[in-house]
C-alpha positions in Angstrom: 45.2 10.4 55.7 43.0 12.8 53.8 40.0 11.1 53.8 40.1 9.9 50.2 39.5 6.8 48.9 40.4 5.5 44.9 38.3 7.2 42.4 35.2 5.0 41.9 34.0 3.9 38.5 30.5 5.9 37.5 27.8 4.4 39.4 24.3 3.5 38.0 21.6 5.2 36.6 19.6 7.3 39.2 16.3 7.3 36.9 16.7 4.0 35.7 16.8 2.7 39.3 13.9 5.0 39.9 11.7 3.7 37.4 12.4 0.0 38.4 11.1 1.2 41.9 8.0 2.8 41.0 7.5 -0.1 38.8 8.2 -2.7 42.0 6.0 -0.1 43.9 3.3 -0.8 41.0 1.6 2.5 42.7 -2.0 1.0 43.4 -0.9 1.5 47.5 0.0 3.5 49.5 4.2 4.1 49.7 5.9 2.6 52.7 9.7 4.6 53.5 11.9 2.9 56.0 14.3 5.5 58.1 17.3 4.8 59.9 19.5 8.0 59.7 18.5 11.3 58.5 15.5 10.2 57.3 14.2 9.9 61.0 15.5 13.5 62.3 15.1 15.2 58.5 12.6 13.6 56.3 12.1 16.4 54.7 8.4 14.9 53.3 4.5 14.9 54.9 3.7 11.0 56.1 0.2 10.4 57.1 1.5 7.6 60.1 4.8 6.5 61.0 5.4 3.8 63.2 8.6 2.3 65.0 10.0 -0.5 63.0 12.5 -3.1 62.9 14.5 -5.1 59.9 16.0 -8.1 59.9 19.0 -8.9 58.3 20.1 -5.2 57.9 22.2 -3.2 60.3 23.1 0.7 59.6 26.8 1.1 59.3 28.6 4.6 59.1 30.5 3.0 55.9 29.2 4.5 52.6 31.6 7.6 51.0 29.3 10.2 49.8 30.9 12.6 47.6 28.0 15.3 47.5 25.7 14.8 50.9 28.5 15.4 53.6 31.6 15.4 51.4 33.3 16.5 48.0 35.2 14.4 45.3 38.1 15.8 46.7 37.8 14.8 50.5 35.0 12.3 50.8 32.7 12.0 53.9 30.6 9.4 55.1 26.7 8.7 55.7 24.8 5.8 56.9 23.9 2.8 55.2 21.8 -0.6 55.7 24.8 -3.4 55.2 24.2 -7.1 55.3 23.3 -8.9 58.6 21.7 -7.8 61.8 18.7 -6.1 62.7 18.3 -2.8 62.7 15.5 -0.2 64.6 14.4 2.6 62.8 10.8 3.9 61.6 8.6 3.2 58.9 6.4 6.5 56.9 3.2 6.3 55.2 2.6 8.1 52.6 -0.7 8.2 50.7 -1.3 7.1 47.4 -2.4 9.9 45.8 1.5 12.2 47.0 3.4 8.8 47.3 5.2 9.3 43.4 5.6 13.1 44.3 7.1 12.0 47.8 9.4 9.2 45.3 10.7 11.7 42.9 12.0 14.1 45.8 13.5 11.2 48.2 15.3 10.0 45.0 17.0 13.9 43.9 17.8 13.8 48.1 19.2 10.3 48.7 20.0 9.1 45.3 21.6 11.9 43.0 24.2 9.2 41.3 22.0 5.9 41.9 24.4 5.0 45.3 22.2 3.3 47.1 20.6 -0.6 46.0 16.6 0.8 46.8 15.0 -2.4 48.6 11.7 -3.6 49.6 11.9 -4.9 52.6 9.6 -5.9 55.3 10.0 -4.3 58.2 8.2 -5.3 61.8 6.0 -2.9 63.6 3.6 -3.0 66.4 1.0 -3.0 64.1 1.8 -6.0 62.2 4.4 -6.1 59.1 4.6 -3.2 55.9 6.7 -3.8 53.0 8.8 -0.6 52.8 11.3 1.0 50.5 14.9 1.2 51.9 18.3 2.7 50.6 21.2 -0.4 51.1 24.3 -1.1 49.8 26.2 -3.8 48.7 29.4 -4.8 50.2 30.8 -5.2 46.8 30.0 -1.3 46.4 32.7 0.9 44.9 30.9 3.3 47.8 31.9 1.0 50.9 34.4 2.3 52.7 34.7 -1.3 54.7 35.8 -0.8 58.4 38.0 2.6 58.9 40.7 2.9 61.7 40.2 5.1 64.0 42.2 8.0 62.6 41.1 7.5 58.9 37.4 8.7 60.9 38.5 11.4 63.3 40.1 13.1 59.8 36.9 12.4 58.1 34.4 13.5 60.9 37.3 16.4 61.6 37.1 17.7 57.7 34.6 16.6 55.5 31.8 18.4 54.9 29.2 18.5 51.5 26.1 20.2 50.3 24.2 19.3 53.5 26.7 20.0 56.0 29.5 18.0 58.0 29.6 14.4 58.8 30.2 15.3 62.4 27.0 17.1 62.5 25.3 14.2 60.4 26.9 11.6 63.2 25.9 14.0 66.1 22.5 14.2 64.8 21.6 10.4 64.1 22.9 9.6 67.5 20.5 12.3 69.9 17.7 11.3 67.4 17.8 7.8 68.3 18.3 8.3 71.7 15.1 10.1 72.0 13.5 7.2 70.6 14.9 4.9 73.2 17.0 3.4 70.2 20.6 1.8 71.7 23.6 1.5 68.4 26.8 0.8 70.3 28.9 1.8 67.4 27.2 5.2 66.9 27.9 5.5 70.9 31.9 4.5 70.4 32.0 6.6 68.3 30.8 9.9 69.6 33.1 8.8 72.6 36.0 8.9 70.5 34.9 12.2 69.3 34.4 13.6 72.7 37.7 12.1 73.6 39.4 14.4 71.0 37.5 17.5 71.4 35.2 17.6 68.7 32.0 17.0 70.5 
């Protein structure tokens, strides 16, 4: 097992899905971002308030091939992605009005260089009452969803693959010590950094 899967037909638009965003977004408010992987340990943008947050009907699943992020073409790896079903805890940014499209047009060359994701609007709950806020999901139906992986197919991924931002092991590793400093429990994330402990990688 190499990691691979079938070569994927090209995916959609990245600006085209960006303009239907801003255009959703309408840009008369502030911009509401929804974290629940590296965008809670590496935002890698200025919020003016962030706040715990929860969605409902979304869990994050380590199930979407990425081909540039933490793999290549040639020996995909894997990030996180909201999936159907579930709840899922995270955090929700602010950003003000007046930065928000800058703050857009940088997320999108970050998180959605061949239009991967399905951007959402979702409300998320906080302890401050609700917030409609942009998150990256993905379809089921996804050339990109890897659907459940044995054991084996991910100890060769989180062993090998590694892309422009570094390995998948390091982007699993990381996720999983930033949520539990928030108090944040995902019993898949913890099975599996106890299957990489229990063959040496962590």
């Amino acid at each position: 097992m190499d990691g691979s899967w079938p070569t994927v037909p090209p995916l959609r638009d990245p600006q085209a899905l960006l303009a239907r965003t801003r255009h959703e977004w309408g840009g008369h408010e502030d911009l509401w971002i929804f974290g629940y992987a590296s965008l809670l340990w590496r935002p890698e943008f200025e919020s003016d308030e962030h706040r715990p947050a929860t969605v409902r009907g979304w869990h994050r699943a380590l199930r979407m091939a990425s081909r540039i992020n933490r793999g290549t073409p040639e020996r995909p790896g894997l990030v996180f992605a909201l999936l159907p079903g579930g709840s899922c805890h995270g955090a929700v940014y602010r950003v003000a009005r007046g930065r928000a499209l800058a703050v857009l047009e940088d997320l999108w060359r970050r998180e959605m260089p061949t239009g991967v994701y399905d951007p959402r609007w979702l409300p998320c709950a906080t302890a401050k009452g609700p917030v409609r806020a942009l998150a990256f999901t993905l379809s089921r139906k996804s050339p990109q969803h890897t659907g459940r992986l044995s054991d084996a197919q991910m100890l060769d991924i989180l062993r090998h693959a590694r892309g422009r931002y570094g390995t998948t092991l390091e982007y699993l590793v990381c996720t999983a010590r930033c949520l539990a400093e928030r108090g944040v429990r995902d019993r898949e994330i913890e099975r599996l950094l106890a299957l990489t402990r229990r063959h040496g990688l962590t």
